[in-house]
C-alpha positions, -999 to 999 in steps of 0.1 A, spaced: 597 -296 -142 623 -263 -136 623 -259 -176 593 -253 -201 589 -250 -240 558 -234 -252 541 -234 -283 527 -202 -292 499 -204 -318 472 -222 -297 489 -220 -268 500 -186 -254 480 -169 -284 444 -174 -304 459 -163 -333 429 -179 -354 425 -150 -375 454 -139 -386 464 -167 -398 426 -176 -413 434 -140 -434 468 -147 -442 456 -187 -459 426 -170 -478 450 -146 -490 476 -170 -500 454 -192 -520 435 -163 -533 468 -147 -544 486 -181 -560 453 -203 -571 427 -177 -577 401 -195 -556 402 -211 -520 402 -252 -522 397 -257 -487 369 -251 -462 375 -232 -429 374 -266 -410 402 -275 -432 423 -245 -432 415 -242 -394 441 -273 -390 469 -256 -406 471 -236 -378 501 -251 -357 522 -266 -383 542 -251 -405 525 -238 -438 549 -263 -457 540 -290 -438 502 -283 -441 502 -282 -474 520 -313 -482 494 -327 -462 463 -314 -472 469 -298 -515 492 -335 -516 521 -313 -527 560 -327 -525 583 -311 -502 606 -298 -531 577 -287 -550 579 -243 -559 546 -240 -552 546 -243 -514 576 -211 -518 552 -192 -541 523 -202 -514 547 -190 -484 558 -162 -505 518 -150 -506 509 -159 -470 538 -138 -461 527 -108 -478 494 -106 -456 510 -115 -425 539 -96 -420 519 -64 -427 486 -71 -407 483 -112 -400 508 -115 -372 490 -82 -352 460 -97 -350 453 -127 -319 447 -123 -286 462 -139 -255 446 -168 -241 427 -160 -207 449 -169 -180 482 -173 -195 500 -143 -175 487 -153 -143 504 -186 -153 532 -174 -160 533 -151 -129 529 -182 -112 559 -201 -128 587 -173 -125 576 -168 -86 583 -208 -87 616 -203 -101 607 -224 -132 621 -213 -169 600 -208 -198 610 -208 -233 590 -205 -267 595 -232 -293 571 -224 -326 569 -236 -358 560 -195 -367 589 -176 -380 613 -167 -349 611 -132 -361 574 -134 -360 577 -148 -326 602 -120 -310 577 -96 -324 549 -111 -305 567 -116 -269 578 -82 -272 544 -67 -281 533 -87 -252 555 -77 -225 562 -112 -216 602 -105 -223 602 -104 -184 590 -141 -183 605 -160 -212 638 -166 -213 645 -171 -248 620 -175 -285 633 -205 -307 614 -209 -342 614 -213 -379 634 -202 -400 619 -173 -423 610 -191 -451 606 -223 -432 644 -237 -449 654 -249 -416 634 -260 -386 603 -270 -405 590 -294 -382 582 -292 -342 612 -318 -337 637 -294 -353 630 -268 -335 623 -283 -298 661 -297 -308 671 -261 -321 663 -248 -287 676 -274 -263 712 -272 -281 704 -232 -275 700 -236 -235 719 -248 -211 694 -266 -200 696 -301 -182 683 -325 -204 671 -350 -174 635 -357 -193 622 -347 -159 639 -312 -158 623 -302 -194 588 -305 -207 571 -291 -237 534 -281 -239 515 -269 -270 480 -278 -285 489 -302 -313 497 -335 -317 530 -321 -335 541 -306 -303 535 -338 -288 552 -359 -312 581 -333 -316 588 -339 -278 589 -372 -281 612 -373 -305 635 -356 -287 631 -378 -254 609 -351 -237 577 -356 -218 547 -332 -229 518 -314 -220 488 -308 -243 461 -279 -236 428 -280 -250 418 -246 -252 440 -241 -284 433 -255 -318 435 -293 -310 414 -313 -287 415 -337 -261 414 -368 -290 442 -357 -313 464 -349 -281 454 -384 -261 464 -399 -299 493 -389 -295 507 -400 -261 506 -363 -241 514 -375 -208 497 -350 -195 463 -330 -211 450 -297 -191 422 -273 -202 433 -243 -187 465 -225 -182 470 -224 -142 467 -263 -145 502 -260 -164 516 -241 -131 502 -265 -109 514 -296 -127 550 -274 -130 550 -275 -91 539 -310 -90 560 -331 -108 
């Protein structure tokens, strides 16, 4: 594994609540009252908005309420949602550990690409990922995990040998979005899935904490 894609939300960041905020807010703001519990609203974290609610408020994908709901979420989060997370513990001794290795990383996020940029700037971890591939702003383009893991390889010029490129994220949909575009994958725990929904999904690998990621980069 020389090449990596990471998810962010769950992943590099706990950006639980932000986005918890930025939800309340949106259904606050477009249906006066919040239908879901935080159990519930806690598993939108990872796709994108669009695709959570055609899953869970059984809305169609053409339907102007998931714009006016996007519209609202947006108003919170680009002034105060995307600010507030907190890096997972261990992830830039990880990293540390991969650029000494020689090994590329790359972000691929269903969040906003701006959103994104913003983040690995704030971070300072410009000096250890290549390049940020994500949504599009208002989720148009590159709605699901699969689009943009594609987005990104057709972005690099990286070889797409299955063993040269691996994508690891907490959710089945970074899972399944590998797999769909031929790529092996690793699934953490210590995001917003677990060890069930990943192992559902086929990960072919499943680590708990960050250097485990390094060591199965050096590995394999």
């Amino acid at each position: 594994m020389n090449n990596l894609f990471f998810d962010l939300d769950g992943t590099i960041i706990n950006s639980e609540k932000g986005i918890m905020k930025s939800l309340k807010y949106m259904y606050e703001h477009t249906l006066g009252y919040i239908p879901h519990d935080d159990k519930t609203l806690h598993a939108f974290i990872g796709p994108t908005i669009g695709a959570s609610l055609q899953k869970y408020d059984h809305v169609k994908p053409d339907d102007p309420y998931i714009n006016q709901s996007l519209n609202a979420f947006r108003e919170y989060y680009q002034e105060e949602g995307w600010e507030e997370y907190t890096v997972f513990d261990g992830i830039y001794d990880m990293m540390e550990s991969l650029k000494q290795a020689d090994k590329e990383i790359f972000v691929a996020t269903s969040k906003p690409e701006i959103f994104a940029k913003q983040i690995i700037d704030q971070l300072n971890m410009k000096q250890y990922v290549r390049h940020v591939f994500g949504a599009a702003e208002d989720e148009s383009i590159r709605s699901l995990k699969e689009d943009v893991i594609s987005y990104g390889i057709e972005k690099t010029s990286v070889d797409l040998d299955p063993n040269n490129l691996v994508m690891v994220g907490d959710r089945s949909s970074d899972i399944v979005g590998a797999h769909k575009n031929n790529l092996k994958a690793i699934g953490v725990t210590y995001g917003f899935g677990d060890y069930a929904e990943l192992k559902k999904a086929d990960s072919e690998w499943i680590v708990n904490e960050p250097q485990e990621i390094a060591k199965l980069a050096m590995e394999n």
